[in-house]
C-alpha positions in Angstrom: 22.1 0.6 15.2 20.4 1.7 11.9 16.9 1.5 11.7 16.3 3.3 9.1 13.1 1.5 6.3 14.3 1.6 2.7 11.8 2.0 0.7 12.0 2.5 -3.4 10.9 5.2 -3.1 12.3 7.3 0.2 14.0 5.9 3.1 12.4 6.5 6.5 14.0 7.4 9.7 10.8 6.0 12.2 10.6 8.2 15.3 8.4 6.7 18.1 4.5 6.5 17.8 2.8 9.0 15.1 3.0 11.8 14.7 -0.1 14.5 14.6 0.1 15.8 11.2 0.6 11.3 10.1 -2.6 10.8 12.6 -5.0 13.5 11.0 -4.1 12.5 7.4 -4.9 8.8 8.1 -8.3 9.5 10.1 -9.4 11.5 6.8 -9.2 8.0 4.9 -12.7 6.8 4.4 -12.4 3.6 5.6 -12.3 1.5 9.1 -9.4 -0.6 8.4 -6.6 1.3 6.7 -3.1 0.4 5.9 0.2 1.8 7.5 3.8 1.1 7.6 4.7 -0.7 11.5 8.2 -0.6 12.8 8.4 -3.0 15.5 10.8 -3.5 18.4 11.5 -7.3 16.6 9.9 -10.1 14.7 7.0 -10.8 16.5 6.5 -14.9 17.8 3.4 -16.8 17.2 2.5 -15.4 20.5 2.9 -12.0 19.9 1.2 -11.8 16.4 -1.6 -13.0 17.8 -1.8 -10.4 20.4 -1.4 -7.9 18.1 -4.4 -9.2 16.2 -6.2 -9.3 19.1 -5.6 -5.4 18.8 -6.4 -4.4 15.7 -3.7 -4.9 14.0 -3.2 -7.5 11.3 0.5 -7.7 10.0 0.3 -8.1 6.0 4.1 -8.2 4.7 7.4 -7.6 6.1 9.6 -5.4 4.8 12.6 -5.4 6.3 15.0 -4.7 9.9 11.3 -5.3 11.8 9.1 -2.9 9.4 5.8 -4.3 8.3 2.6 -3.5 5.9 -0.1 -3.6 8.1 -3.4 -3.4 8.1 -5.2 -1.4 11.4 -8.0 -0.8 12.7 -8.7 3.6 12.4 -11.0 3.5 15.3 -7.6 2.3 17.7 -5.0 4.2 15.6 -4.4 6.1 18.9 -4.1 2.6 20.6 -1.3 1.0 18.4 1.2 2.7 19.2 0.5 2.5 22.9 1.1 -1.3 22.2 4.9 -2.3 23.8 6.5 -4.3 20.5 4.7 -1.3 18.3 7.8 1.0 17.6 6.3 3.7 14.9 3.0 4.1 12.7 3.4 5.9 9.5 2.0 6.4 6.0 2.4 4.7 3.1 2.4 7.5 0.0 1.2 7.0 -3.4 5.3 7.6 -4.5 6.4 4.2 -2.4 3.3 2.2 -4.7 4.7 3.1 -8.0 7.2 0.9 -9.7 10.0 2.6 -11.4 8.6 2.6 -14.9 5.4 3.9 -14.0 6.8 6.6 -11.9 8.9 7.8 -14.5 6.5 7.5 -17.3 8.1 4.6 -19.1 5.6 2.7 -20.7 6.5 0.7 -23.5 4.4 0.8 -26.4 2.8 -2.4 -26.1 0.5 -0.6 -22.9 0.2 2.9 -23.8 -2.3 4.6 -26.4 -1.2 8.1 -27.1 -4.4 8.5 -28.8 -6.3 8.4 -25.4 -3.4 9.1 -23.0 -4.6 5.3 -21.9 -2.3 3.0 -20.1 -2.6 -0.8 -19.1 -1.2 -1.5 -15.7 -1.6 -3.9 -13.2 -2.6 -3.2 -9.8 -1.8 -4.9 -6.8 -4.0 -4.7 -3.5 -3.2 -6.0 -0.2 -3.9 -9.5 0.4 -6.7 -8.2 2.9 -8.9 -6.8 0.2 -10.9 -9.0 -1.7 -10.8 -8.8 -5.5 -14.2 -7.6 -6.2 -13.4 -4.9 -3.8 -10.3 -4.2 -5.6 -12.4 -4.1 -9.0 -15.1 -1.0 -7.5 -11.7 1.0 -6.3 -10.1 0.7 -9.8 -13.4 1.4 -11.6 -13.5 5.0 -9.8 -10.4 5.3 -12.6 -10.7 3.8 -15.4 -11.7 0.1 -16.8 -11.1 -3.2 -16.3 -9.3 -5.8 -18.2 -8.7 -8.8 -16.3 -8.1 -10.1 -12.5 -4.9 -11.8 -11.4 -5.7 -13.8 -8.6 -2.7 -15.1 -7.2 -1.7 -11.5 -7.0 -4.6 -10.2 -6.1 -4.1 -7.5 -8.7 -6.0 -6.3 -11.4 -5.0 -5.1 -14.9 -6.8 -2.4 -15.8 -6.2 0.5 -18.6 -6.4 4.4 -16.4 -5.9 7.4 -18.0 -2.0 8.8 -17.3 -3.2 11.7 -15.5 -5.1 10.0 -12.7 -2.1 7.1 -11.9 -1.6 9.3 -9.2 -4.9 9.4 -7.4 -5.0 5.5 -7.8 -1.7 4.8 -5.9 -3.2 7.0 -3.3 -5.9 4.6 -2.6 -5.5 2.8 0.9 -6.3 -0.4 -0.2 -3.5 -0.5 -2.9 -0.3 -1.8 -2.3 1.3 -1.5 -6.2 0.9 0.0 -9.3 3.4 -1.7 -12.0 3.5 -2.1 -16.1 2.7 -5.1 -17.4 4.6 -7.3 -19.2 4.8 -7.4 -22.9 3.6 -10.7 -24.9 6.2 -12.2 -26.7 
């Protein structure tokens, strides 16, 4: 039985619970609720998702073979994994956020100013963050252009050098190149 979680970026072969080194680096994120990969023992039932709320832990997108995006509570990190269906806690990197363009630098000309070393890109949050939350996070790296609601992205323009340090913000869940216009 595989269980391995493909991911774009990495594929993950989940032990049981967290590990330390997993644990310390998500305590050092500044924020009470923070957002993990889950590995569960199976699709939760009604039943069980809401017992798992009742814990902390609010299950935002599934991924695949029982993995989830999750949102949890940092305070009962500890706690999750202590929870029977709870398989494995990890992290989600800034790599598994980036599309394939962005990661590789391939931004077509109709987003990118050499001039400034200036990119347009659109960044999606989780569906737990609100947008105006979403909008102080991207403004720490660069500005803003426009919300996309039923996304709950914004397209903003960042310098190249700090695309990095945004994917690495909890609270986002993608970083992608826009479209061109026709």
């Amino acid at each position: 039985d595989d269980n391995s979680i493909y991911l774009k970026s990495r594929v993950i072969q989940p032990r049981t619970g967290i590990d330390a080194p997993t644990l310390e680096r998500l305590q050092q994120v500044p924020k009470e609720r923070i957002h993990v990969l889950l590995a569960l023992d199976r699709i939760p039932k009604n039943a069980e998702r809401r017992e798992l709320e009742k814990n902390g832990i609010n299950l935002l997108a599934y991924i695949h073979k029982n993995a989830w995006l999750a949102s949890v509570s940092k305070s009962n990190l500890r706690q999750v994994t202590q929870i029977p269906l709870v398989k494995w806690v990890g992290e989600i990197l800034p790599e598994d956020k980036l599309d394939d363009a962005v990661k590789n630098q391939d931004f077509g000309n109709w987003s990118y100013d050499p001039v400034s070393d200036s990119v347009v890109l659109t960044i999606m949050f989780f569906k737990d963050i609100s947008l105006d939350d979403a909008e102080k996070t991207v403004l720490r790296w660069g500005s803003i252009i426009g919300r996309v609601g039923l996304l709950n992205a914004i397209v903003a323009s960042v310098n190249s050098e700090v695309i990095s340090k945004l994917a690495a913000e909890n609270d986002v869940v993608e970083v992608g190149n826009v479209i061109a216009r026709i």
